[in-house]
C-alpha positions as CSV (number, residue, x, y, z in Angstrom):
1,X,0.0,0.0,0.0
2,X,1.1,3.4,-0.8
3,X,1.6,6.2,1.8
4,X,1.2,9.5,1.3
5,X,3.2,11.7,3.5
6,X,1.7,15.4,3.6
7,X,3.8,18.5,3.5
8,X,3.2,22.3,3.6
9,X,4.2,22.5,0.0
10,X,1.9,19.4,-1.3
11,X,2.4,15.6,-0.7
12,X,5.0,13.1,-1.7
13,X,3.7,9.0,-2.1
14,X,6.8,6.9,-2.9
15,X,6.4,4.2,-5.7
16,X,8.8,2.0,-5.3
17,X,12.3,1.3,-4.0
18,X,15.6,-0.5,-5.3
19,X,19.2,-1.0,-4.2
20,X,20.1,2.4,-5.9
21,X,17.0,4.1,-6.6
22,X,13.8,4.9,-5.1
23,X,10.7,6.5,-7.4
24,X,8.6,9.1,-5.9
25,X,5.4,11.0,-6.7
26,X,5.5,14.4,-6.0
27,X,2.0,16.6,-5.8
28,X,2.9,20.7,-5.3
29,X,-0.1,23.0,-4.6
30,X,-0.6,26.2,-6.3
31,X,2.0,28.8,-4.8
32,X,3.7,25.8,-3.2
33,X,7.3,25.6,-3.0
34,X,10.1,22.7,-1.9
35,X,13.0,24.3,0.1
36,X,16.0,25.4,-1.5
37,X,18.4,22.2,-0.3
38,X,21.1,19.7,-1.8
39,X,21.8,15.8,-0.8
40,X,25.0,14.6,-0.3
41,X,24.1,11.0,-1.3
42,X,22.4,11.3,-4.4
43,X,21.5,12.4,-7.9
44,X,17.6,13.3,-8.3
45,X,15.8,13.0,-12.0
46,X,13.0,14.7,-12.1
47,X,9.8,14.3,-15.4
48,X,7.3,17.0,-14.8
49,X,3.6,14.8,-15.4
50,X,1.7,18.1,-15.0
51,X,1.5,21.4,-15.0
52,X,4.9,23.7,-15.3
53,X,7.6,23.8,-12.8
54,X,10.2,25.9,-11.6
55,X,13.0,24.7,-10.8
56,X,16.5,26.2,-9.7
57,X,19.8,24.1,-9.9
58,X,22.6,26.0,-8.5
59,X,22.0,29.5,-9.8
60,X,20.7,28.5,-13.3
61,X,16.3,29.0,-13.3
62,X,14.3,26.5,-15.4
63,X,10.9,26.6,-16.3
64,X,10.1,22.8,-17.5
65,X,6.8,21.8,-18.9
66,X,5.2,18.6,-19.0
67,X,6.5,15.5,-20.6
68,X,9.9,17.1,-20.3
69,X,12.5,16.3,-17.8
70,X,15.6,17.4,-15.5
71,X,18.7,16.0,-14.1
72,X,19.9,17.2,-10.5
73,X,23.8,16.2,-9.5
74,X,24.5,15.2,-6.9
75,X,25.4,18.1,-4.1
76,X,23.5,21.0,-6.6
77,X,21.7,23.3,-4.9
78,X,18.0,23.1,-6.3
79,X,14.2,23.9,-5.4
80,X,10.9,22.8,-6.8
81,X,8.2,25.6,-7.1
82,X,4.7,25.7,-8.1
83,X,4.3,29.5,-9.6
84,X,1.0,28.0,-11.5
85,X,-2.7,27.5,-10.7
86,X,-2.7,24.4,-12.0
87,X,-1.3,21.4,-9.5
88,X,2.0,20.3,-10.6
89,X,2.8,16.5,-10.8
90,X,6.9,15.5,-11.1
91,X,7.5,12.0,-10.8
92,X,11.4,12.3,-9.2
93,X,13.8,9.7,-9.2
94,X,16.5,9.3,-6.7
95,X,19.7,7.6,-7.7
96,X,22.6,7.1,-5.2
97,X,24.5,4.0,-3.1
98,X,22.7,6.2,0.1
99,X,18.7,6.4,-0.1
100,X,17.7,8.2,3.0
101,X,15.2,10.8,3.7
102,X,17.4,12.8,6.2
103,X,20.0,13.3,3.1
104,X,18.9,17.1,2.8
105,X,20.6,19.5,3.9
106,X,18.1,23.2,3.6
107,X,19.4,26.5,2.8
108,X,15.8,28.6,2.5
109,X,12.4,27.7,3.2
110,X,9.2,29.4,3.2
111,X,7.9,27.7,5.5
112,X,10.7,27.8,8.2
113,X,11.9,24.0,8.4
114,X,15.5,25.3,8.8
């Protein structure tokens, strides 16, 4: 059974999980907006399913659409945002020998998890 774990910014369900990989739905709100972080342990891809997304990787701003995709290195500096009115739908993989939650380390939030 899939679990959805709710956040200020949306809601995350994860898919499924491997050695090195772990897939994740990720559901941001209208206005929403992930934290502006990096992981030490691994790589992210991200395919936008719906809607349009911002998203920053180190201090380069992209504005992907749907059926297109992005890679995130590994230690890169990134955030997810939700300018839209439309709910935006990435489906993010994680690649990495380390698959932990707690491998986030946040440099701004909105919502003052720091």
């Amino acid at each position: 059974m899939k679990t959805t774990v709710k956040k200020p910014w949306g809601s995350f369900e994860i898919l499924e999980t491997g050695e090195k990989y772990a897939l994740k739905k990720i559901t941001v709100v209208p206005g929403g907006s992930l934290s502006l972080q990096s992981h030490e342990h691994r790589s992210e891809h991200w395919v936008i399913a719906q809607g349009i997304a911002e998203i920053i990787i180190d201090d380069k701003t992209h504005i992907i659409k749907e059926n297109h995709h992005i890679f995130i290195p590994k230690g890169s500096k990134h955030r997810l945002t939700n300018n839209n009115t439309e709910t935006l739908i990435v489906i993010e993989m994680w690649y990495g020998e380390i698959l932990e939650e707690n491998d986030i380390k946040r440099y701004e939030d909105i919502y003052d998890r720091i």
